[in-house]
C-alpha positions as CSV (number, residue, x, y, z in Angstrom):
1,X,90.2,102.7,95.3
2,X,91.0,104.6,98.7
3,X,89.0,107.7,97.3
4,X,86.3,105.8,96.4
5,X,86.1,104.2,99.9
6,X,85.7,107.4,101.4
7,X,83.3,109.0,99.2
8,X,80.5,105.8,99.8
9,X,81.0,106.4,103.2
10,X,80.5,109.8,103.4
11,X,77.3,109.5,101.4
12,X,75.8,106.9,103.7
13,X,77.0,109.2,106.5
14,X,73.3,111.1,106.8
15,X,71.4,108.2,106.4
16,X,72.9,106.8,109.5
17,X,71.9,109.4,111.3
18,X,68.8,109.8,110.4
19,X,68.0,106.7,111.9
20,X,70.2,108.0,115.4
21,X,68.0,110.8,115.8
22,X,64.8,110.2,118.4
23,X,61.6,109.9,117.5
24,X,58.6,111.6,119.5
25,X,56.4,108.9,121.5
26,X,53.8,109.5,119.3
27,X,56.2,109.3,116.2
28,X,57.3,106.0,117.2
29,X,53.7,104.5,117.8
30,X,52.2,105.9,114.6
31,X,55.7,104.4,112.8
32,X,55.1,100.8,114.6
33,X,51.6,101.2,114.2
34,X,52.4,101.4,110.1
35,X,55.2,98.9,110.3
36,X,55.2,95.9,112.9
37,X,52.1,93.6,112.9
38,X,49.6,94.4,115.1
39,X,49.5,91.2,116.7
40,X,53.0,91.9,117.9
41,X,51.1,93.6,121.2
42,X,52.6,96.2,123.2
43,X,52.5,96.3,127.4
44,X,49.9,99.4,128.5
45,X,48.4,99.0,124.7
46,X,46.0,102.2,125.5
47,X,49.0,104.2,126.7
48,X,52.4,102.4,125.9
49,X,55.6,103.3,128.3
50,X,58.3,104.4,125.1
51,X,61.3,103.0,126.9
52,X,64.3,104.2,126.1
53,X,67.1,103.5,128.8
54,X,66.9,100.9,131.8
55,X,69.8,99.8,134.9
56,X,69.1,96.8,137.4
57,X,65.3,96.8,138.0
58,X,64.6,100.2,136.7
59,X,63.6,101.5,133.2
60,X,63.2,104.9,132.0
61,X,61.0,106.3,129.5
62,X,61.7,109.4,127.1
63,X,61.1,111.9,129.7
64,X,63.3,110.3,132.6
65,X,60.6,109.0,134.1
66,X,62.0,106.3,136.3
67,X,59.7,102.1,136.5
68,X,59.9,99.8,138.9
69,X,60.4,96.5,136.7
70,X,58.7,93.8,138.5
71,X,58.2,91.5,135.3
72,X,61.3,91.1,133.2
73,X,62.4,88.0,133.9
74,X,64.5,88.1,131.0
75,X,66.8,90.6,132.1
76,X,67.9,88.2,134.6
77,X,70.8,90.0,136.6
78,X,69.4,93.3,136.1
79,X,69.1,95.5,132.8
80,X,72.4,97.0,131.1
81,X,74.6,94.4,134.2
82,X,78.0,96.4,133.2
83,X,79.4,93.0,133.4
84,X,76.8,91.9,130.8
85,X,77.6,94.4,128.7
86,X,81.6,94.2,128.8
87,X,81.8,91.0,128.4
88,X,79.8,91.3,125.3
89,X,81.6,94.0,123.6
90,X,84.7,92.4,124.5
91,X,84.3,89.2,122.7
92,X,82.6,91.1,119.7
93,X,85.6,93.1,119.7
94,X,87.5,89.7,119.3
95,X,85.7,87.6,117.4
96,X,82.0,86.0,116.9
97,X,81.8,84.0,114.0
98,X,79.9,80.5,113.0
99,X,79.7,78.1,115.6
100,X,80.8,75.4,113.6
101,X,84.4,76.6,114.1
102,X,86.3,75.3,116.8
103,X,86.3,77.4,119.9
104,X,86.7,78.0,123.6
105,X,83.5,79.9,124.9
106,X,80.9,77.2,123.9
107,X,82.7,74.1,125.6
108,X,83.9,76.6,128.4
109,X,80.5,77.8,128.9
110,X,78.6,73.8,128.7
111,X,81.4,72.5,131.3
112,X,80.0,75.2,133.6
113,X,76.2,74.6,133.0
114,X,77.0,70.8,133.2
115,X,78.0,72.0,136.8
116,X,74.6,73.2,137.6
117,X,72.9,70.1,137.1
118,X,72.3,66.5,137.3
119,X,75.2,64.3,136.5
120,X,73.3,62.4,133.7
121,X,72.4,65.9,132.2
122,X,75.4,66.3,130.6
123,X,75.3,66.9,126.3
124,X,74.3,70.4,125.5
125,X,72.8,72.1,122.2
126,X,73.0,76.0,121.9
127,X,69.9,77.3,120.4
128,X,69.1,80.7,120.1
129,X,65.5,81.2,122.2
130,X,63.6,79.3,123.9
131,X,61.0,78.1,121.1
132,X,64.0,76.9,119.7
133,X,65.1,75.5,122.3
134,X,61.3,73.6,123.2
135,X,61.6,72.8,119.2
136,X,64.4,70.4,119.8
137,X,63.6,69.2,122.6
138,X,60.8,67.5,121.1
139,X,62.5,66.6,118.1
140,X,65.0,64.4,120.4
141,X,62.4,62.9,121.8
142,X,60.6,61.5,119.3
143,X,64.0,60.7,117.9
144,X,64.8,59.1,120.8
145,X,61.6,57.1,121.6
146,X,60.2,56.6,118.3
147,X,56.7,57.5,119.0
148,X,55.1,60.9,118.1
149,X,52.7,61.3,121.2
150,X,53.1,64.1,123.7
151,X,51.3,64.9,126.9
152,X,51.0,68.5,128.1
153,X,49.6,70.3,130.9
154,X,46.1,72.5,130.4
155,X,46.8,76.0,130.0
156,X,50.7,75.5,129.1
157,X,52.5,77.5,126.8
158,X,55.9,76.4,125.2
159,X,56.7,78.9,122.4
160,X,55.8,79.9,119.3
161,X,56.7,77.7,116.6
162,X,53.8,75.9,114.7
163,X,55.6,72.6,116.3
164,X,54.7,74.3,120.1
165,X,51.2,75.8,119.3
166,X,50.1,72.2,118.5
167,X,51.5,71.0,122.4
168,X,50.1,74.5,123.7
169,X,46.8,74.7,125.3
170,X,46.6,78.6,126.1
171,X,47.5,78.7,122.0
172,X,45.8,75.8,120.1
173,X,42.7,76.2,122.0
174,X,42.4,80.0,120.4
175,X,43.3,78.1,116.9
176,X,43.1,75.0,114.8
177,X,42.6,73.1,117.7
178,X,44.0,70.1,119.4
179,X,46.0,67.5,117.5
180,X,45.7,64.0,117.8
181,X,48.7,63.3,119.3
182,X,48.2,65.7,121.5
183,X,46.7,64.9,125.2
184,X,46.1,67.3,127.7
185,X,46.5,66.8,131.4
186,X,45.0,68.3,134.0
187,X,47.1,71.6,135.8
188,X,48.5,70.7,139.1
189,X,46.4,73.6,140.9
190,X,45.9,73.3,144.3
191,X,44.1,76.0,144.7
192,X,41.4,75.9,142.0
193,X,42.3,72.7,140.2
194,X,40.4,68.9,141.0
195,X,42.7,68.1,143.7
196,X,43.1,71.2,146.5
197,X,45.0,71.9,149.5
198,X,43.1,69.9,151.9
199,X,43.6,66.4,149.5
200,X,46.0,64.7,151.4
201,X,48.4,63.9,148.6
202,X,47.7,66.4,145.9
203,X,50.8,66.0,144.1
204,X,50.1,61.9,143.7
205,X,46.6,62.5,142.8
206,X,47.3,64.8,139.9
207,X,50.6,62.2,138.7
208,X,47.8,59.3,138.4
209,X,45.9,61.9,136.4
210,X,48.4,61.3,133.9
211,X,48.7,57.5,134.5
212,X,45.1,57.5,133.2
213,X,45.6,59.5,130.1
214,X,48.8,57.2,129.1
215,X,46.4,54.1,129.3
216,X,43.6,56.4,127.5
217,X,46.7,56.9,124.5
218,X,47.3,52.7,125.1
219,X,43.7,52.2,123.9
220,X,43.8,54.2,121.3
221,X,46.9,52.3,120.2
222,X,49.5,55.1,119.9
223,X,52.9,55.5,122.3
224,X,53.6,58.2,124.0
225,X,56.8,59.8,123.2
226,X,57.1,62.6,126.0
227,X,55.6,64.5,129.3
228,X,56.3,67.8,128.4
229,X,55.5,70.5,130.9
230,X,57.0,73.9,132.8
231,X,58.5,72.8,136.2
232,X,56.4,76.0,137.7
233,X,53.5,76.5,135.1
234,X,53.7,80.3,134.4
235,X,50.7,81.0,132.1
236,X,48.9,78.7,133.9
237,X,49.1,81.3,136.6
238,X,52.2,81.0,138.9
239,X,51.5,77.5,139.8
240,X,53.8,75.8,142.6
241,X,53.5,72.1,141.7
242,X,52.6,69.6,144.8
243,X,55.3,67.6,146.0
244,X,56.4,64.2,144.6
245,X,54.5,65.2,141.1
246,X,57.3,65.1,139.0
247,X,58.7,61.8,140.4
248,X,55.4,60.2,140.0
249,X,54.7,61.6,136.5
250,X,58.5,60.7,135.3
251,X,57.7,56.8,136.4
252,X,54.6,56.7,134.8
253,X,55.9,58.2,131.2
254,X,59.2,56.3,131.5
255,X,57.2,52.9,131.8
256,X,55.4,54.2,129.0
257,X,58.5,54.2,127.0
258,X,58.5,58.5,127.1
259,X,60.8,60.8,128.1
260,X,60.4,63.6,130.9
261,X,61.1,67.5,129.2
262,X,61.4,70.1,131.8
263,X,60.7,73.4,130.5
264,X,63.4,75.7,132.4
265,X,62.8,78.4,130.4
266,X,61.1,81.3,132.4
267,X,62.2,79.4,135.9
268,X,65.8,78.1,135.3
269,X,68.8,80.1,136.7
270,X,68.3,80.6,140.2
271,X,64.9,82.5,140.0
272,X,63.5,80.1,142.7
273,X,66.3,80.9,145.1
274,X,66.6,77.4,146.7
275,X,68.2,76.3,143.9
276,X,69.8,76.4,140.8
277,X,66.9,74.9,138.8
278,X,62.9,74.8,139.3
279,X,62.6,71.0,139.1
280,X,65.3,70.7,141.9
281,X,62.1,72.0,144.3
282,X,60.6,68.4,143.9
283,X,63.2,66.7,145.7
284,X,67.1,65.1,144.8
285,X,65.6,61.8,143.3
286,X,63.6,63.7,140.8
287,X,65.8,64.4,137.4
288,X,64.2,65.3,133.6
289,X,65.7,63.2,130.4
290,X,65.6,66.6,129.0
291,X,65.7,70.3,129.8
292,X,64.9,73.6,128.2
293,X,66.3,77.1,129.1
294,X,66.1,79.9,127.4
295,X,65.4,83.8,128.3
296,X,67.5,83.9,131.8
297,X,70.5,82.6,130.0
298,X,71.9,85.7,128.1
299,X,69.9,88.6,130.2
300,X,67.9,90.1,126.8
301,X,70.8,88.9,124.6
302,X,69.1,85.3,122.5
303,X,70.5,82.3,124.0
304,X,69.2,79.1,124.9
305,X,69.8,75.7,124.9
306,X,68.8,72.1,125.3
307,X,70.5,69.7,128.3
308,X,70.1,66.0,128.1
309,X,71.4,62.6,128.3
310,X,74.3,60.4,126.6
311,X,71.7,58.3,125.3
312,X,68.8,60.7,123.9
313,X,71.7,62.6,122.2
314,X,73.1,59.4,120.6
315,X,69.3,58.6,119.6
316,X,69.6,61.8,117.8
317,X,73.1,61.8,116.1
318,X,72.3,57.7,115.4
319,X,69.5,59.6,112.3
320,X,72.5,60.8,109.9
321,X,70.9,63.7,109.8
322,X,73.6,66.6,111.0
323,X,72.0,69.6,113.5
324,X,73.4,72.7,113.5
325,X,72.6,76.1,114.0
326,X,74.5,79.4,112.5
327,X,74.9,81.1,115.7
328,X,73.6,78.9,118.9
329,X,76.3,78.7,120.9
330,X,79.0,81.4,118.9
331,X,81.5,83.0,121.2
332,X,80.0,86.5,121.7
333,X,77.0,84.5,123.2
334,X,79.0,82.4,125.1
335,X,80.8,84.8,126.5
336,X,77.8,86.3,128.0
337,X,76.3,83.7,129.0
338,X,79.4,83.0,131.2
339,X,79.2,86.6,132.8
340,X,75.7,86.1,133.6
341,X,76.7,82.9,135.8
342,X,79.4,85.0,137.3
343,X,77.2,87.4,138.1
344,X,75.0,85.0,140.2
345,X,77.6,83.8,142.0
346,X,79.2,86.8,142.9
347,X,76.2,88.9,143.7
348,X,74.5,86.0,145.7
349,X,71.2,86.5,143.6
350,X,69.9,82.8,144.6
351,X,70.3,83.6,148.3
352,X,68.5,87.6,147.5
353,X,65.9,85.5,145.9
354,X,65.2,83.7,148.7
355,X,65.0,86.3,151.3
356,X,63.5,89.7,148.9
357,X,61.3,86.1,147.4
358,X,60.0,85.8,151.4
359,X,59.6,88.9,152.4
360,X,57.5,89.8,149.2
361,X,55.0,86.5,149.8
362,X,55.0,87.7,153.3
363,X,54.0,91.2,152.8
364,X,50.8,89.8,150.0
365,X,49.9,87.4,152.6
366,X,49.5,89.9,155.3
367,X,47.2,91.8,152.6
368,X,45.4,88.7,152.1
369,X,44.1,89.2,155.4
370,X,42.8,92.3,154.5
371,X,41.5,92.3,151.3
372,X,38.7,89.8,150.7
373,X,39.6,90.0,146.8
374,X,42.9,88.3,147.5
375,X,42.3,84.9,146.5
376,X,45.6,83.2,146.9
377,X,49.5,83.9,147.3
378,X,51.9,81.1,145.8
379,X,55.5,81.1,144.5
380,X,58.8,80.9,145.6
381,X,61.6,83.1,145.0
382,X,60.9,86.1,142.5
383,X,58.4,84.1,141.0
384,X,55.2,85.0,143.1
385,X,51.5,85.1,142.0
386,X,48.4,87.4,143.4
387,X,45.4,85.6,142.3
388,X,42.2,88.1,142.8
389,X,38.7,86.3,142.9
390,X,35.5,88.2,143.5
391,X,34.3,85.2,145.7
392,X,36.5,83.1,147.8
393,X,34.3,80.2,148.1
394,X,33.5,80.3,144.9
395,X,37.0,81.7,143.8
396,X,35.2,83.6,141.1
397,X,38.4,84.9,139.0
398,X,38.3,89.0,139.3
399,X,39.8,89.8,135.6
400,X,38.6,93.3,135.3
401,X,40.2,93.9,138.7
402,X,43.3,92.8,138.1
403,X,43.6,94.6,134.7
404,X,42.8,97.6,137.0
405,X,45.7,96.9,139.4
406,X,47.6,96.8,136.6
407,X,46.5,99.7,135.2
408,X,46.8,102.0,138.6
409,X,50.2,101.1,139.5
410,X,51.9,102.2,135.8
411,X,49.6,105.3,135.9
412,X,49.8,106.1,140.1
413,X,53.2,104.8,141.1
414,X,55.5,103.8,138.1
415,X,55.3,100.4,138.7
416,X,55.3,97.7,136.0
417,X,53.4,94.7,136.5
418,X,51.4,92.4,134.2
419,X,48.6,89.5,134.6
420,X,49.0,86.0,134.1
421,X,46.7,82.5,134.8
422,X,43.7,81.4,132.1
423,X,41.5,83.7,133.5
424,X,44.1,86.9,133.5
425,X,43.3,87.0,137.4
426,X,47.0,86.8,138.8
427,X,49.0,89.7,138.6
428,X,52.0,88.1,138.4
429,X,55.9,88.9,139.6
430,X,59.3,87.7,137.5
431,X,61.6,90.8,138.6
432,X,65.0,91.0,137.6
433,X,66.9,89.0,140.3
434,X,68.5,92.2,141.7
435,X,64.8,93.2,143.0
436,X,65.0,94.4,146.5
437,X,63.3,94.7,150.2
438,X,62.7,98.1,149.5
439,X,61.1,97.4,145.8
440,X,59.1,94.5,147.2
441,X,57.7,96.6,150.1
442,X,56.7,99.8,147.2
443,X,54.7,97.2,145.1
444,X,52.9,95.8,148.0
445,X,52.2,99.2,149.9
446,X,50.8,100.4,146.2
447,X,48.8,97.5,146.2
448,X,47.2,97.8,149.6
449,X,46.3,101.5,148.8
450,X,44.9,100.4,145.2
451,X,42.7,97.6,146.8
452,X,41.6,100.3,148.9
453,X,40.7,103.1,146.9
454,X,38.9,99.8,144.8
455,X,36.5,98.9,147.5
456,X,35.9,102.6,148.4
457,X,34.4,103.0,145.1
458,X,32.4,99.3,145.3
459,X,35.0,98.4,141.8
């Protein structure tokens, strides 16, 4: 039996190997070109960056080449955090198994979430992205309410399950269209939305927009079973909602009989600085029935989860119908979800997103000034937005600009950046929270000589 053990293994010895062994860039995009769907799209699709190391806010491709990363916001705490990573070899050393067995990292790990949040937030199911995550979330709520109808913002994006296409705008629109139990609400944008800076109570405005389309469902004679909507709108294009919004809206859906889902899941964890979670910016009286986080959570690793209430999760056990998943929640995950809440603690990244967050608005702003294609600056913490227009008055969105920005800072400085908003106008920045002054101060100085070089040549 022994010898028989030992010859399989050395058999399968070169075949493992084989598949150690690198692969030339142009190997490796001929092989995925063969082998992964090509509407799995690549970043820099004309010329892709092979990556093949990264530490903090820096990758490096195949020849060493060293990126500034101002976009993973998944990476949370930095890329390769040795913290991260021991912690997660550690526990895999130990043990990761089913989460239906009994163990300490899951209940460890939801007392110290529970922390973070509103005390009514306080039942927890571990999921493993944040689609999955969204997923659930509506399932409690329709659970909970017994009505099917959802409201969503224009432009939002939730995930990619066929159940989150149908209450995503930026997806459904591109597809089989808009379901009827799905309504649309306008997107609080003050800058190019109904309502503008110079209303004089934007965010009320925009919550009565809502008020109107729950007495449009009313009419139609269906319920409406949840507001469901991103507590900073990131597709959208970096939106900042108005203050006293998400009050408003949560009174409105709750008379309704709904529930209020805040989707954490790009802005959750400290990324606005201020605090813990984005929906904490519209004030202490304002708290969700539900809340989704997902790609912060386990810095690249997949963990997510769904926070809510006593009651909602009661709704949902009351169905007989049991809810579990294999491995949301199992200890290795745990485990590193803990060390990523270490790591903001100990490293202050809340308080370095406030101040690198500030300086980095600062420094657009003063471009602004400068640059007559800088539309708008908006965000708060490391979650900033540089809308380009090619009119102000008109706020004509500058696509092909942006793409060009884009485009010039991979090629010219080795920075990695991306576009956002309906309109791919906002060049968009979600930097690991480690970013620094000195990172912040590169990307805009590339920027200014960009913009630049751009009107030079009339682009």
């Amino acid at each position: 039996m022994f010898i028989a053990s030992v010859i399989v293994v050395t058999q399968r010895e070169p075949k493992e190997n084989m598949t150690l062994e690198k692969l030339r860039k142009e190997e490796t995009l001929a092989m995925r070109e063969k082998l992964i769907g090509q509407s799995c799209r690549l970043f820099y699709s004309d010329d892709p960056v092979k990556i093949v190391k990264a530490r903090g806010q820096y990758l490096f491709d195949e020849n060493g080449k060293r990126f500034l990363d101002c976009i993973s916001n998944v990476h949370h705490v930095g890329h390769c955090h040795p913290s991260i990573t021991k912690a997660a070899a550690a526990q895999m050393d130990l043990l990761n198994t089913n989460a239906r067995f009994l163990h300490d990292n899951i209940v460890m790990y939801a007392e110290r979430l529970a922390a973070t949040l509103p005390e009514k937030l306080c039942v927890f199911y571990f999921v493993n992205s944040g689609s999955e995550a969204n997923d659930l979330a509506l399932r409690l709520a329709q659970q909970y309410t017994q009505h099917e109808d959802v409201i969503v913002l224009d432009h939002a994006y939730h995930g990619h399950l066929m159940s989150l296409i149908d209450i995503s705008p930026y997806k459904f629109r591109k597809l089989a269209g808009q379901k009827e139990w799905v309504h649309v609400a306008p997107l609080p944008d003050t800058y190019r939305g109904i309502y503008r800076e110079d209303h004089p109570n934007p965010g009320e405005a925009y919550a009565d927009t809502v008020k109107d389309l729950i007495e449009e469902v009313h009419r139609k004679g269906r319920k409406i079973s949840a507001f469901f909507a991103e507590s900073l709108p990131s597709v959208g294009g970096q939106i900042i909602l108005p203050q006293g919004y998400s009050t408003n809206v949560a009174e409105y859906v709750r008379s309704a009989g709904g529930v209020f889902v805040a989707d954490e899941v790009q802005t959750g964890f400290g990324r606005v600085g201020s605090h813990f979670w984005a929906f904490q910016l519209q004030g202490e009286g304002f708290c969700p029935d539900i809340v989704t986080m997902g790609k912060p959570m386990g810095n690249g690793h997949p963990l997510a989860c769904v926070a809510t209430t006593v009651e909602i999760a009661g709704a949902f056990t009351a169905n007989r119908v049991e809810y579990f998943n294999t491995f949301g929640g199992n200890p290795v995950s745990c485990a590193i979800g803990l060390a990523v809440l270490d790591v903001i603690e100990k490293e202050d990244l809340r308080g370095n997103a406030t101040r690198v967050g500030a300086h980095l608005k600062d420094l657009l702003s003063q471009l602004q000034t400068r640059h007559q294609i800088i539309g708008d600056v908006r965000g708060v913490g490391l979650f900033v937005g540089l809308e380009l227009v090619t009119d102000r008055e008109q706020k004509t969105p500058a696509t092909e600009a942006a793409a060009l920005v884009v485009k010039r800072l991979k090629e010219d400085d080795n920075i990695c950046v991306s576009t956002d908003g309906p309109w791919e106008n906002v060049v968009k920045f979600k930097p690991p929270m480690c970013f620094t002054m000195e990172d912040a101060e590169l990307a805009v100085k590339s920027i200014d000589r960009i913009l630049i070089d751009m009107e030079a040549s009339d682009i």
